[in-house]
LUMMI-494583 format. One line per field, with one value per residue: residue number from 1; residue in three letters; chain; z, x, y of N, C-alpha, C in turn. Coordinates in steps of 0.1 Angstrom, whole numbers, plus 2048, in hexadecimal, padded with zeros to 3 digits. Layout:
k [NUM,...]
r [Ala,...]
c [A,...]
npz [Z,...]
npx [X,...]
npy [Y,...]
capz [Z,...]
capx [X,...]
capy [Y,...]
cpz [Z,...]
cpx [X,...]
cpy [Y,...]
***
This chain:
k [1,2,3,4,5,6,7,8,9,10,11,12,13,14,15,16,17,18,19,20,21,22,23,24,25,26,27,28,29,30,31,32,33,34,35,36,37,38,39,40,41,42,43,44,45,46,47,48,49,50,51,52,53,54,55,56,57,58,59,60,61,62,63,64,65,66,67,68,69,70,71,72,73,74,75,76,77,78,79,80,81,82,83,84,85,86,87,88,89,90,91,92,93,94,95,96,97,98,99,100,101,102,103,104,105,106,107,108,109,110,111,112,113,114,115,116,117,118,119,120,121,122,123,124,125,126,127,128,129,130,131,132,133,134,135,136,137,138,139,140,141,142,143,144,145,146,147,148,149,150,151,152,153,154,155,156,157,158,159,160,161,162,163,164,165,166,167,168,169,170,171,172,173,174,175,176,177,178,179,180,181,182,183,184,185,186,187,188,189,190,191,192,193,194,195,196,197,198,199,200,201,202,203,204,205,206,207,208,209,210,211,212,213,214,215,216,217,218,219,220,221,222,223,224,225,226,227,228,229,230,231,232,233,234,235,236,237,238,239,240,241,242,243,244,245,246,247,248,249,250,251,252,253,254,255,256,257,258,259,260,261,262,263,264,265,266,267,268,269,270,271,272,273,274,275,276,277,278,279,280,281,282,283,284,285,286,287,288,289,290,291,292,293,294,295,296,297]
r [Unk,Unk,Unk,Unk,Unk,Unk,Unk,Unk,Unk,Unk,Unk,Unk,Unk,Unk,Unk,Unk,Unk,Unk,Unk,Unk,Unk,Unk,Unk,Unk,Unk,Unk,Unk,Unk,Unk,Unk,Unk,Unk,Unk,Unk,Unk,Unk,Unk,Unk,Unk,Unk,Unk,Unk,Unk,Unk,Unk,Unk,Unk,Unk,Unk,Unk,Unk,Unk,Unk,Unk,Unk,Unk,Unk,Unk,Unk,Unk,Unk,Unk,Unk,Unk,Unk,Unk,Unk,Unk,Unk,Unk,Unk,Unk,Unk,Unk,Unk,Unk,Unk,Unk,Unk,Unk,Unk,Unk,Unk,Unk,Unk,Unk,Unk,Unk,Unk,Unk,Unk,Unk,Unk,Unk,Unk,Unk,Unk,Unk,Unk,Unk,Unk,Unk,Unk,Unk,Unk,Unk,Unk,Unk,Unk,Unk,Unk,Unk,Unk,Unk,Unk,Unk,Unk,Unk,Unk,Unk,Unk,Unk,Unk,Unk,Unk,Unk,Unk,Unk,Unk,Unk,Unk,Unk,Unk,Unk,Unk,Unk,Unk,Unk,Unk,Unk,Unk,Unk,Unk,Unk,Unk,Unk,Unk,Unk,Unk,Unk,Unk,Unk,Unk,Unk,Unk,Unk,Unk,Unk,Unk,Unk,Unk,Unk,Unk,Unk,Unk,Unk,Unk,Unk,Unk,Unk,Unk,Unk,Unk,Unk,Unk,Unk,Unk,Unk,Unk,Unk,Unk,Unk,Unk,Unk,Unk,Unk,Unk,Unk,Unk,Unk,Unk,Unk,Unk,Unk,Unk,Unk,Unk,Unk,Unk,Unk,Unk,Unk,Unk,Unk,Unk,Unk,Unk,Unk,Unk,Unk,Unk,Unk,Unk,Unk,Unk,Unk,Unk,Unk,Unk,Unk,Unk,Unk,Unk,Unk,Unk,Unk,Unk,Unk,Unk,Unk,Unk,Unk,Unk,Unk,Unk,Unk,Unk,Unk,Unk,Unk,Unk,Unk,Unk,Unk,Unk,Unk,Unk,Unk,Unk,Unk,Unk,Unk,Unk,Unk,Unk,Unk,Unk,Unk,Unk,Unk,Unk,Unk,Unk,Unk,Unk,Unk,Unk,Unk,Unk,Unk,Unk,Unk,Unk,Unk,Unk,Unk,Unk,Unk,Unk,Unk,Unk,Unk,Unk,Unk,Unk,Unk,Unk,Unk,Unk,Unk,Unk,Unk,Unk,Unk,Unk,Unk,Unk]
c [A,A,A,A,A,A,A,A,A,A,A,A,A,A,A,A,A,A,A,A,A,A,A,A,A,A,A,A,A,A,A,A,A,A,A,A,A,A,A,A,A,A,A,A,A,A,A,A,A,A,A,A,A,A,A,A,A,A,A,A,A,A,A,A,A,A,A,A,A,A,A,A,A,A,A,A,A,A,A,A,A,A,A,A,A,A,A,A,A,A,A,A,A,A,A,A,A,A,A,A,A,A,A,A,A,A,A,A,A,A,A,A,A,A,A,A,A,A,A,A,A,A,A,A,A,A,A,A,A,A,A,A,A,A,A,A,A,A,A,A,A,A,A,A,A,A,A,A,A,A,A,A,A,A,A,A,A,A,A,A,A,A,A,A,A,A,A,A,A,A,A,A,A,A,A,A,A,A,A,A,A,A,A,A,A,A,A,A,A,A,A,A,A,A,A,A,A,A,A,A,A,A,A,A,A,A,A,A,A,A,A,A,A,A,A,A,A,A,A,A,A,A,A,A,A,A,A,A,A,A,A,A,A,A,A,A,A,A,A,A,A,A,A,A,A,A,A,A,A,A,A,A,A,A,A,A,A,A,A,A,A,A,A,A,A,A,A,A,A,A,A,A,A,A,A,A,A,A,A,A,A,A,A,A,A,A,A,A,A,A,A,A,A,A,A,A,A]
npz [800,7F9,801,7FB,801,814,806,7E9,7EA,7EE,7D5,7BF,7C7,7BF,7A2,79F,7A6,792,77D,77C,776,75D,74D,73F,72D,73C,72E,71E,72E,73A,74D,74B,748,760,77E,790,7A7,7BD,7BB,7A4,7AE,7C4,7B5,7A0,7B6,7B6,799,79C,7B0,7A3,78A,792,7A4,7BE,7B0,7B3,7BE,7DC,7D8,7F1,7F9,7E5,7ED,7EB,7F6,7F4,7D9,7B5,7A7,78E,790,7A4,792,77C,786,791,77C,76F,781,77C,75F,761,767,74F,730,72D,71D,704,714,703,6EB,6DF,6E5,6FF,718,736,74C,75F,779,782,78B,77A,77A,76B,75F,75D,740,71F,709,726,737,75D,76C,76C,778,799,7A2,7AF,7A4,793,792,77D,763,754,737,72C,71B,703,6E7,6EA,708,724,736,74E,769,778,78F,7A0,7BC,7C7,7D0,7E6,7ED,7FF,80A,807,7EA,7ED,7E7,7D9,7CD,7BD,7BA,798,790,7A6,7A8,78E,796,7AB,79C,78A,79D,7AB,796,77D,767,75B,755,741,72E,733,724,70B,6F0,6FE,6F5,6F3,702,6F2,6FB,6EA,6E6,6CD,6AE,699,685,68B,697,6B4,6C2,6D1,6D5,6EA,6FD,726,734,72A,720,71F,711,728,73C,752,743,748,73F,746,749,757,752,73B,72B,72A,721,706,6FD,6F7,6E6,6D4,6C9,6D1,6E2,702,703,717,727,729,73A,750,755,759,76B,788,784,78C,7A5,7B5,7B0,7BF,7D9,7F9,807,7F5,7EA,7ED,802,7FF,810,7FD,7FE,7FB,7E6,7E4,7CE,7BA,7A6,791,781,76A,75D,76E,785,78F,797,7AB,7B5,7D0,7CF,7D3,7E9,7E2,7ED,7E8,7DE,7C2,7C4,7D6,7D1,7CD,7BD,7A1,791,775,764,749,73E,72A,724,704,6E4,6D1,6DB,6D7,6DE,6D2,6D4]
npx [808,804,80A,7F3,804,805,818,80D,7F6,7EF,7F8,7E5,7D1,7D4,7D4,7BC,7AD,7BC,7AF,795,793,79F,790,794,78F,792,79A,7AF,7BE,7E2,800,814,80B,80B,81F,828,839,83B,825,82D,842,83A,82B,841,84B,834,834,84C,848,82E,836,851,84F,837,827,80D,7F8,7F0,7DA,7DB,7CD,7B1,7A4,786,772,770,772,764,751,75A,773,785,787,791,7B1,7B9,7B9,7D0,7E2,7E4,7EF,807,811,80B,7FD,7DE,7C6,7AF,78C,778,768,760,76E,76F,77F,77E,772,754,74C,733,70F,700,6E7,6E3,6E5,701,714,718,722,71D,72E,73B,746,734,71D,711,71D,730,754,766,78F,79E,7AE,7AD,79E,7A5,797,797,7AA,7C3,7CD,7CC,7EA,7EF,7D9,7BE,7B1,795,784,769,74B,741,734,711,715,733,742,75E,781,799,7B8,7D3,7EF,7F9,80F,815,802,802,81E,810,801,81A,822,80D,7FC,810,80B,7F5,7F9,80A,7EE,7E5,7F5,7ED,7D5,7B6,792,781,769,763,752,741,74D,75D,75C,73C,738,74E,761,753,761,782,7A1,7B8,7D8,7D6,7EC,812,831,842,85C,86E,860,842,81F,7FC,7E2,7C3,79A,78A,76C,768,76F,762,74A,755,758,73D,735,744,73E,748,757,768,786,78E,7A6,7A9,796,79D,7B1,7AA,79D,7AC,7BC,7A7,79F,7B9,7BD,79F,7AB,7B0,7C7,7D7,7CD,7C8,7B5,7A5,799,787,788,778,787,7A0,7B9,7BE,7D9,7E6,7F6,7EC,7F5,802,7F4,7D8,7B5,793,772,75F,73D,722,70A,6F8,6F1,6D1,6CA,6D5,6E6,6FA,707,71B,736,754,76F,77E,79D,7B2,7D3,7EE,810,81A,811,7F3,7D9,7C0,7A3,7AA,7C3]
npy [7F4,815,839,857,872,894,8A5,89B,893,8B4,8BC,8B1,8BD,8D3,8CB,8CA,8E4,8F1,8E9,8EE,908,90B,8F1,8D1,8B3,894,884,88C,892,894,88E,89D,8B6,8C3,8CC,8B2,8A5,896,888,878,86F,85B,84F,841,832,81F,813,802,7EE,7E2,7DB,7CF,7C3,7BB,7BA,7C4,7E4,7F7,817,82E,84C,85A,875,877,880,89B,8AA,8A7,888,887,896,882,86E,87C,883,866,85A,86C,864,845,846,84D,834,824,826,82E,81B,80E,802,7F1,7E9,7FC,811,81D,82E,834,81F,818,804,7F3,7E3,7DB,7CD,7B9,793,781,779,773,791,7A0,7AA,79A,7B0,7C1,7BA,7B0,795,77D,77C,767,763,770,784,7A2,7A9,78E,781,78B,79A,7A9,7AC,7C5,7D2,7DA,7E5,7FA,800,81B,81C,830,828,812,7F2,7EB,7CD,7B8,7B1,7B4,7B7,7A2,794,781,76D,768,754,74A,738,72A,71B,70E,6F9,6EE,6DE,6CE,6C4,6BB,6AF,6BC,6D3,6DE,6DF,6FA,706,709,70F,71A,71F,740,754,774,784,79B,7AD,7BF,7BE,7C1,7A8,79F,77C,76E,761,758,749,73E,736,730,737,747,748,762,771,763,768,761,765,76B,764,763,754,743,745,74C,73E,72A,733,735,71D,717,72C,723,70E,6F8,6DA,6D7,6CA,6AF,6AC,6C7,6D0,6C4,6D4,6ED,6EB,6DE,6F8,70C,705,704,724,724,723,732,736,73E,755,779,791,7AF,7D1,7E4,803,829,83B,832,823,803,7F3,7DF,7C4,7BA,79F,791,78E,786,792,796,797,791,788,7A5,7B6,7D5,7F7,7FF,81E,82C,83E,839,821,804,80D,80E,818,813,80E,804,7FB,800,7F9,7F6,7F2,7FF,817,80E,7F6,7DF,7E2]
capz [800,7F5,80B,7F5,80D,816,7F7,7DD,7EE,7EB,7C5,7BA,7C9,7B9,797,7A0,7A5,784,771,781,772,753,74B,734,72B,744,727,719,73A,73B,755,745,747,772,787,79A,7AC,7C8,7B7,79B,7BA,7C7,7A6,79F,7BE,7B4,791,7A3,7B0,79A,77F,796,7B2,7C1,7A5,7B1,7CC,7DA,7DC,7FC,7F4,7E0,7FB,7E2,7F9,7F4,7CB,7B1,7A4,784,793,7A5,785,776,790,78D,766,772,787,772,753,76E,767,742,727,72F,70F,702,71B,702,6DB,6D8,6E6,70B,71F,740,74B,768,77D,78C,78F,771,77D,760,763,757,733,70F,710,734,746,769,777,76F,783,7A3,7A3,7B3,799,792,791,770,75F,74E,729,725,710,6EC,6DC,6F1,719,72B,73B,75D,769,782,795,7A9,7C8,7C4,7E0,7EE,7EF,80C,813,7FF,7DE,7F1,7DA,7D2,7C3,7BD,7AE,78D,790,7B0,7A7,785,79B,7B1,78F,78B,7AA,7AF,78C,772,759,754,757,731,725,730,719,6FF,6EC,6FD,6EE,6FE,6FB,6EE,701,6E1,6E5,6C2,69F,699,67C,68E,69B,6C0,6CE,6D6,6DC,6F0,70F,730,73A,722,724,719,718,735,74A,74F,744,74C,734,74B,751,753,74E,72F,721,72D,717,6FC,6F6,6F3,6D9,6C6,6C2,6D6,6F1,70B,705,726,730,72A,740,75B,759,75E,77C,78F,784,796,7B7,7B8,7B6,7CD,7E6,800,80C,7EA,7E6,7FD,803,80C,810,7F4,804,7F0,7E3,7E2,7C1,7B8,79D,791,774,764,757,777,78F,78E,79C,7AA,7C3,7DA,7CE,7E0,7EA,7E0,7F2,7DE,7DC,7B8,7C3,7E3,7CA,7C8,7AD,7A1,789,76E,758,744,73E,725,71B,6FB,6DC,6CF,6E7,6D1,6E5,6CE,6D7]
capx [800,80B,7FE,7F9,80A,802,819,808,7E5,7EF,7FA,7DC,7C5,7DB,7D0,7AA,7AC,7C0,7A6,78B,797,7A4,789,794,789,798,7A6,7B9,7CA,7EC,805,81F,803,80C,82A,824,842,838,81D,837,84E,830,825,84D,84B,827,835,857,83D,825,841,85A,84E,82E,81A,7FD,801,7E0,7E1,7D5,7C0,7AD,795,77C,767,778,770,757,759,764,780,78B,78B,7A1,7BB,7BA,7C0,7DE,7F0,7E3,7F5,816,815,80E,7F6,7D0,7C1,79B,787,76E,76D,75A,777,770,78A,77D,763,750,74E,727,70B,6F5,6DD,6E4,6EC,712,715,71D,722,717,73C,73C,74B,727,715,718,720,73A,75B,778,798,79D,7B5,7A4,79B,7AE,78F,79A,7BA,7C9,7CA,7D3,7F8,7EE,7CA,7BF,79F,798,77E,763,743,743,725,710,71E,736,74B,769,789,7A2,7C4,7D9,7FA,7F7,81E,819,7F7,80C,825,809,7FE,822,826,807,7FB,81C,806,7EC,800,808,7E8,7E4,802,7EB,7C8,7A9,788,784,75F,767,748,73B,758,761,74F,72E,739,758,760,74F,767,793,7AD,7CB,7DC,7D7,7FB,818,83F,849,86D,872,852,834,814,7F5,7D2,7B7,796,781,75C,766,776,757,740,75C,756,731,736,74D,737,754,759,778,790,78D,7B8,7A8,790,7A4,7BB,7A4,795,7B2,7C0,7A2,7A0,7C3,7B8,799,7B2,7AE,7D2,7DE,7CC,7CB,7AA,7A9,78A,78C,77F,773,796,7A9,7B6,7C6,7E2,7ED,7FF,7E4,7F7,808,7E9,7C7,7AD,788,76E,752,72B,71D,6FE,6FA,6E8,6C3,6CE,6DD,6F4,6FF,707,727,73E,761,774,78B,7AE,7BD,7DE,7FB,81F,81E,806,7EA,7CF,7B6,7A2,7B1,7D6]
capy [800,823,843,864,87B,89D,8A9,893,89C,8C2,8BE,8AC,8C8,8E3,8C9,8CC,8F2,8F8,8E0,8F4,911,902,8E9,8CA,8A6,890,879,897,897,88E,88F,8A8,8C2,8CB,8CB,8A9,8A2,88F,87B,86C,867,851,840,83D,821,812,80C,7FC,7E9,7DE,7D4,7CA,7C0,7AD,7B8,7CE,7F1,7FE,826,832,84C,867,87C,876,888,8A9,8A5,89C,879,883,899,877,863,885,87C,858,85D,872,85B,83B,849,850,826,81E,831,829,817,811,7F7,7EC,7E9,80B,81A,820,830,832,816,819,7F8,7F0,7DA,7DF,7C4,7AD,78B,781,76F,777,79F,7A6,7A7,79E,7BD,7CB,7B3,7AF,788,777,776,75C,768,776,78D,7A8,7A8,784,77C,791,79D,7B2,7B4,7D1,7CE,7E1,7E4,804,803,821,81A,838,827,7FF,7EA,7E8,7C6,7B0,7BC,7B2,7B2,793,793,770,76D,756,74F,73C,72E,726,715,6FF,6EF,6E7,6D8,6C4,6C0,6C0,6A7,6C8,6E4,6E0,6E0,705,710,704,714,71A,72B,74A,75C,783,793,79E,7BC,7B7,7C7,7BB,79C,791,774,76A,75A,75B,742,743,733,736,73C,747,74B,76C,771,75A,768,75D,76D,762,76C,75C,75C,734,744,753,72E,71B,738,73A,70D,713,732,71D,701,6EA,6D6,6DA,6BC,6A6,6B1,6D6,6D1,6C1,6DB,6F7,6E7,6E0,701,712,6FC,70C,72E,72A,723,741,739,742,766,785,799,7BF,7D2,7EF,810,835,841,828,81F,7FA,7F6,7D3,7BE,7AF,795,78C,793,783,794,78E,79F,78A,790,7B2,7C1,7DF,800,807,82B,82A,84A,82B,810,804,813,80E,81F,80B,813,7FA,801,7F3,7FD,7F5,7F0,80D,81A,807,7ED,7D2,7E1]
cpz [800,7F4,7FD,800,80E,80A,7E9,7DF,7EB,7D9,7BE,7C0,7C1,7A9,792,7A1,798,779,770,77A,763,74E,73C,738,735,739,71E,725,737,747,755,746,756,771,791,7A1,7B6,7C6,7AB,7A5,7C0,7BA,79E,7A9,7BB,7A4,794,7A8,7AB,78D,781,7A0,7B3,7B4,7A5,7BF,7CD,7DE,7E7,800,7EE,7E8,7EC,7E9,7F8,7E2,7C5,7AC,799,789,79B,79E,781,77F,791,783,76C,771,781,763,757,768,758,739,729,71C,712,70A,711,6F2,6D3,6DD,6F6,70F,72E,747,75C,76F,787,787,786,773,771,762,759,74C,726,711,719,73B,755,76E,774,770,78F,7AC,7A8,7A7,79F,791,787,76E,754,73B,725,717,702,6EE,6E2,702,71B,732,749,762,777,786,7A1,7B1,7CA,7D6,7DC,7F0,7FE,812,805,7F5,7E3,7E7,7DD,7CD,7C6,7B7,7A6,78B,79E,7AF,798,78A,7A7,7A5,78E,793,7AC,7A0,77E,769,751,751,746,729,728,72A,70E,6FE,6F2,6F7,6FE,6F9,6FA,6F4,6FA,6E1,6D5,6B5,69E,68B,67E,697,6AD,6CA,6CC,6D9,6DA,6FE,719,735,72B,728,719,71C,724,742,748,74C,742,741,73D,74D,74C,74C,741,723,723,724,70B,6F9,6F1,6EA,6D2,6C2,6C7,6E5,6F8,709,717,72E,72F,737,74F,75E,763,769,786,78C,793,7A3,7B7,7BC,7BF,7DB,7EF,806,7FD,7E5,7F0,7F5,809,802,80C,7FE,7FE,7EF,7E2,7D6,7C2,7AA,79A,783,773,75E,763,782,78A,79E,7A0,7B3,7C1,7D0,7DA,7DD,7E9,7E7,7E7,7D8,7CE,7B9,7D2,7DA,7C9,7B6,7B0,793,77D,765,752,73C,734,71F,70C,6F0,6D6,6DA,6E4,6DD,6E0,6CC,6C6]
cpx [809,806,800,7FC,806,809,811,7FD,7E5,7F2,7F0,7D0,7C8,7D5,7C0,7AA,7B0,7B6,796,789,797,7A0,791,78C,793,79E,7AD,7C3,7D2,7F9,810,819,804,818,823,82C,841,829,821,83F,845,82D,834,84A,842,82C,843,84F,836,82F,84B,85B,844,823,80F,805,7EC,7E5,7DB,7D2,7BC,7A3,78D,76C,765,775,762,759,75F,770,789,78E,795,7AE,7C1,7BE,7CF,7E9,7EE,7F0,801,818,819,804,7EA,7C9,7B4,79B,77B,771,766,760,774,778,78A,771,764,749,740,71F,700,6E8,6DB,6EC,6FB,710,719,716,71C,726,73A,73D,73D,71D,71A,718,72D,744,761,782,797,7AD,7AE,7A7,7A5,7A2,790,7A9,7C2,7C8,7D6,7E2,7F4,7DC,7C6,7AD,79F,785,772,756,746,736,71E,717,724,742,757,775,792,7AE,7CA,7E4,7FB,806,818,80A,7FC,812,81E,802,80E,826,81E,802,802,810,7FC,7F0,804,7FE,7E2,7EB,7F7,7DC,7BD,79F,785,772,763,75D,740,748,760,755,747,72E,749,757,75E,75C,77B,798,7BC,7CC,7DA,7E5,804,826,83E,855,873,869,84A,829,809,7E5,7C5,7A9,786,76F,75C,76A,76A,74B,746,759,748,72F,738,745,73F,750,769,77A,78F,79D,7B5,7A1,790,7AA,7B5,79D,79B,7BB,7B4,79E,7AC,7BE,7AC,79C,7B7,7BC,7DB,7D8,7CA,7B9,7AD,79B,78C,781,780,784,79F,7AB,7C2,7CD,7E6,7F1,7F4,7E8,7FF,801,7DD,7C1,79C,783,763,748,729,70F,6FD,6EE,6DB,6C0,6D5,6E7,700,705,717,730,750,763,77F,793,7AE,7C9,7E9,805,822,811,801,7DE,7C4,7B0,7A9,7BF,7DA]
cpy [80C,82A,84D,86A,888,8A5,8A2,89B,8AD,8C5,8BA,8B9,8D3,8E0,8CC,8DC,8F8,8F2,8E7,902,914,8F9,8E3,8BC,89F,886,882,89A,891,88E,89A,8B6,8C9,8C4,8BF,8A1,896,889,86F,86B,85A,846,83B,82A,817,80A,803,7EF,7DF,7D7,7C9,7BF,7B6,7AE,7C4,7DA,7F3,80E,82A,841,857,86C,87E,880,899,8B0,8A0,88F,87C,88D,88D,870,86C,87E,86D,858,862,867,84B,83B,84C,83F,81E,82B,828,825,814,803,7EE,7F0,7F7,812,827,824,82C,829,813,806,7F6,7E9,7E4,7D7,7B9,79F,789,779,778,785,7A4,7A3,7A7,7A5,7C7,7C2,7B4,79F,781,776,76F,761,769,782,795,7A7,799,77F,77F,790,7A0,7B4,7BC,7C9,7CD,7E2,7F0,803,80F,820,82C,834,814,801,7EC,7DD,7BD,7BB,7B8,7B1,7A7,794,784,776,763,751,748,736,724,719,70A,6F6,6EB,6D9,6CA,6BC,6C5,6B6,6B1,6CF,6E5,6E4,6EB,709,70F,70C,714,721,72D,755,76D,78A,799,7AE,7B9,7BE,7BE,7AC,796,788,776,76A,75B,74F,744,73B,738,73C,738,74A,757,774,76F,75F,765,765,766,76E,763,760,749,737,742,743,72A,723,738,728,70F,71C,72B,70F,6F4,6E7,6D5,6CA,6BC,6AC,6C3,6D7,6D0,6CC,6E9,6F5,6E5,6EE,70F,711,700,719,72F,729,730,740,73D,753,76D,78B,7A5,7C6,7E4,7FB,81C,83A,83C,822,812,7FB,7E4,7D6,7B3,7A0,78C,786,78D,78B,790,79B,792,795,79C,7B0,7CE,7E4,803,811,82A,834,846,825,812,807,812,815,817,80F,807,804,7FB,7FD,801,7F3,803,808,812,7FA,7E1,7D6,7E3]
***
């Protein structure tokens, strides 16, 4: 965890006062446009961090109460873009996608993160062409009860398939169908394949996400090979092992930061307040190094 400090907090009000003044689009923001000394001294460490390190930083915190919400999203963009270059979340070229409980059940284009359904670990967008590198959620309101968040590390969940089952562990290197969400032009193809875990130049990267394999066999008109099937089953009795992931209980301002490819994430089913200006909301980035901003990179 990484505090903003009384310099950061005073440079980031000085950004809301000058924006206030100076009215732009928050995705025309860029970080070169203020003096932020002591918030690239902070997002210096989180990308040390997040690259180098365990993988994910949580930021500890934007007084969101001090602010409107979209001056907290400006801000967030800020120091998000301190990490990689924020790209489109959706094939119509989303930037910034808001994370709540549309009351729709989850299946072919209805993404989990807008339900409020219990996920699986997952790494975000493994289902198309392109997943983000980094992934930024910023904490806006919390459920009445539940919503809880999740992280795992798929290098040592990686490494308990080794251990206990080396006869499967292969047959994630290898092709699964992957349902696309419908994120994708309206006459191409459904469905994606690709491995769950890959070597790239001697690391591991991990593209996960089982719902989306188990809706991507019944697009494609197939059935999971019997050693596919095994694998993905003892792969996720691995990850629902609560001694293998950490829980921490996201609160308003608080923004998380991971390595999507390193990092699986999840959150517990919530309840949400009735009040629709109550309801839990999150805020989402995707983030990547390299490619175009395009959703398909």
């Amino acid at each position: 965890m990484l505090r903003l400090d009384r310099a950061c907090l005073d440079e980031l009000d000085a950004v809301v006062e000058e924006v206030r003044a100076n009215p732009l689009p928050t995705l025309m923001m860029t970080p070169d446009l203020f003096e932020l000394p002591a918030c690239r001294a902070l997002m210096t460490q989180a990308n040390a961090e997040i690259k180098g390190g365990l993988g994910f930083v949580i930021i500890d915190r934007l007084p969101v109460d001090k602010y409107t919400s979209d001056e907290a999203v400006m801000l967030y963009w800020l120091l998000g873009s301190m990490i990689a270059r924020p790209v489109a979340q959706s094939w119509d070229g989303k930037m910034i996608y808001d994370v709540y409980d549309k009351g729709k059940p989850p299946g072919n284009g209805v993404r989990p993160d807008v339900t409020n359904v219990r996920q699986n670990f997952h790494t975000d967008n493994s289902y198309n062409l392109c997943a983000p590198h980094y992934l930024g959620l910023l904490c806006l309101q919390t459920a009445k009860s539940g919503g809880i968040s999740r992280l795992i590390s798929f290098r040592a969940a990686h490494n308990e398939m080794r251990r206990r089952h080396p006869d499967l562990l292969p047959r994630l290197y290898q092709p699964f169908y992957f349902d696309r969400q419908r994120e994708h032009a309206p006459d191409d193809v459904m469905t994606v394949r690709h491995a769950m875990f890959e070597n790239h130049d001697g690391a591991l990267v991990a593209r996960l996400s089982i719902r989306q394999v188990v809706h991507g066999y019944k697009l494609a008109g197939r059935t999971l090979d019997p050693e596919g099937k095994a694998a993905l089953e003892a792969l996720e009795a691995i990850l629902e092992e609560p001694a293998m992931w950490k829980d921490f209980f996201f609160e308003p301002g608080q923004i998380q930061f991971l390595d999507n490819r390193r990092c699986g994430h999840c959150r517990t089913a919530f309840e949400d307040y009735p009040e629709p200006e109550r309801r839990r909301r999150l805020v989402r980035l995707w983030l990547r190094d390299s490619g175009r901003t395009f959703y398909h990179g």
